[in-house]
C-alpha positions in Angstrom: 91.5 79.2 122.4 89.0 81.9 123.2 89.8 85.3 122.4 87.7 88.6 124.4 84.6 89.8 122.6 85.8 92.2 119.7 89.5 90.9 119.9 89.2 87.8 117.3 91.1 88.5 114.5 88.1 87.7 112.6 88.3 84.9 109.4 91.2 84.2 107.3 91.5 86.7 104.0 92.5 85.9 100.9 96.0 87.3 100.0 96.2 89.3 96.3 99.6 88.9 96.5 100.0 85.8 97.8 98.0 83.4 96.6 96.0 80.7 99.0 94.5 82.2 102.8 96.5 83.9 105.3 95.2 85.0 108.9 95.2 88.7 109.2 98.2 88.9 111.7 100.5 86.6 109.2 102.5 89.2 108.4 102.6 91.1 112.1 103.8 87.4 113.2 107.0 87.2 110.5 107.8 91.1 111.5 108.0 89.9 115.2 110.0 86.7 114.6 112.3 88.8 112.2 112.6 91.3 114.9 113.5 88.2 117.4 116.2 86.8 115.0 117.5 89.9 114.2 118.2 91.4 118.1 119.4 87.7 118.9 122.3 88.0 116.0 120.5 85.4 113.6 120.5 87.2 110.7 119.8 84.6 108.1 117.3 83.8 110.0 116.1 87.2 110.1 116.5 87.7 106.1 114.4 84.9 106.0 111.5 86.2 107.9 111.6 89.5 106.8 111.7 88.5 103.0 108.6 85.8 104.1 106.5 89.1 105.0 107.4 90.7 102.0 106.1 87.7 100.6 102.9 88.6 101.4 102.5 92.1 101.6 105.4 93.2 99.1 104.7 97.2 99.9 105.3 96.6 104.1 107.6 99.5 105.2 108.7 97.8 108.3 110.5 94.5 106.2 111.3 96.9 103.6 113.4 99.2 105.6 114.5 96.4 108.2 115.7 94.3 105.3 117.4 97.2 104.0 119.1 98.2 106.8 120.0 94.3 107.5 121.5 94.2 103.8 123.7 97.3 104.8 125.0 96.8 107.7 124.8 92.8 108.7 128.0 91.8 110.9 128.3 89.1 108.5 129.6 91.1 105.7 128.8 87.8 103.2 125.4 88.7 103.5 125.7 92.4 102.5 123.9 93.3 99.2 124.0 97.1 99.2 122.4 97.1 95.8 118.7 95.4 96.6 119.3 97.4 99.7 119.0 100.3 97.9 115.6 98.7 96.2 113.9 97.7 98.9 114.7 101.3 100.5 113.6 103.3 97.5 110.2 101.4 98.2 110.0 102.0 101.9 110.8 105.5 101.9 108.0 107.3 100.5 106.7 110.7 101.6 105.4 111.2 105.2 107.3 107.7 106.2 109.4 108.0 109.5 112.8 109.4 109.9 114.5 105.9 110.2 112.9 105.1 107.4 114.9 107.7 105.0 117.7 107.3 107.1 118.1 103.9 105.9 117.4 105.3 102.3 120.2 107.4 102.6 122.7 105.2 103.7 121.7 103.3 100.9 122.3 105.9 98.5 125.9 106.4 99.9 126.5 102.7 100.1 125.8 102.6 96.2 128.0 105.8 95.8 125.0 107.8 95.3 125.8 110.7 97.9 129.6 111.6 97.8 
C-alpha cells in the first residue's frame, strides 16, 4: 500500500511502556475499535480495547475517561467497577483537560460517595 508523500506514518517506534515495536497509530487504531464496540453495545469488547491502548500508552485521556465512564455507567451492571473508575478518572482529569473529561471525574466521585 502506497501512502501520499508526507502521509506515511513513518517507521515503527519502540514503546517505553510497552515493551517490543508498535506502529505510531497503534494506539489511535484500539481508540477507534473501542469507540466501534462501545456505540454498537459491545462493551466487553470495548473494555478490552480500551484497556489494550492503555496498554500502551498508560497516560491516554481518551481510554482513561472512556473506560471510566464505561465502568460507571455500562448497561451491564456486572461489569460496573465504580472504584477503578474513579482511578482511571483521577488520571484523565488533569488541569486544562475537556469538560467531559471532569464530568466523568465527577461522577466518579459521587459514584464512590465522594460528593454527597
Amino acid at each position: 500500500m502506497s501512502h501520499p508523500a508526507g502521509d506515511h506514518p513513518g517507521p515503527p517506534q519502540k514503546s517505553t511502556q510497552n515493551p517490543g515495536w508498535t506502529h505510531p497509530n497503534e494506539v489511535a487504531m484500539y481508540l477507534l475499535l473501542a469507540d466501534m464496540y462501545y456505540e454498537n453495545s459491545s462493551f466487553q469488547q470495548a473494555a478490552q480495547a480500551y484497556e489494550k491502548a492503555l496498554t500502551i500508552d498508560r497516560d491516554n485521556v481518551h481510554a482513561l475517561n472512556n473506560l471510566a465512564w464505561l465502568l460507571l455507567t455500562c448497561p451491564d451492571t456486572a461489569m460496573r467497577d465504580p472504584k477503578r473508575a474513579l482511578t482511571l478518572s483521577a488520571r484523565a482529569a488533569v488541569p486544562g483537560k475537556d469538560a467531559h473529561v471532569w464530568d466523568t471525574h465527577a461522577r466518579a466521585l459521587f459514584e464512590n460517595g465522594r460528593i454527597p
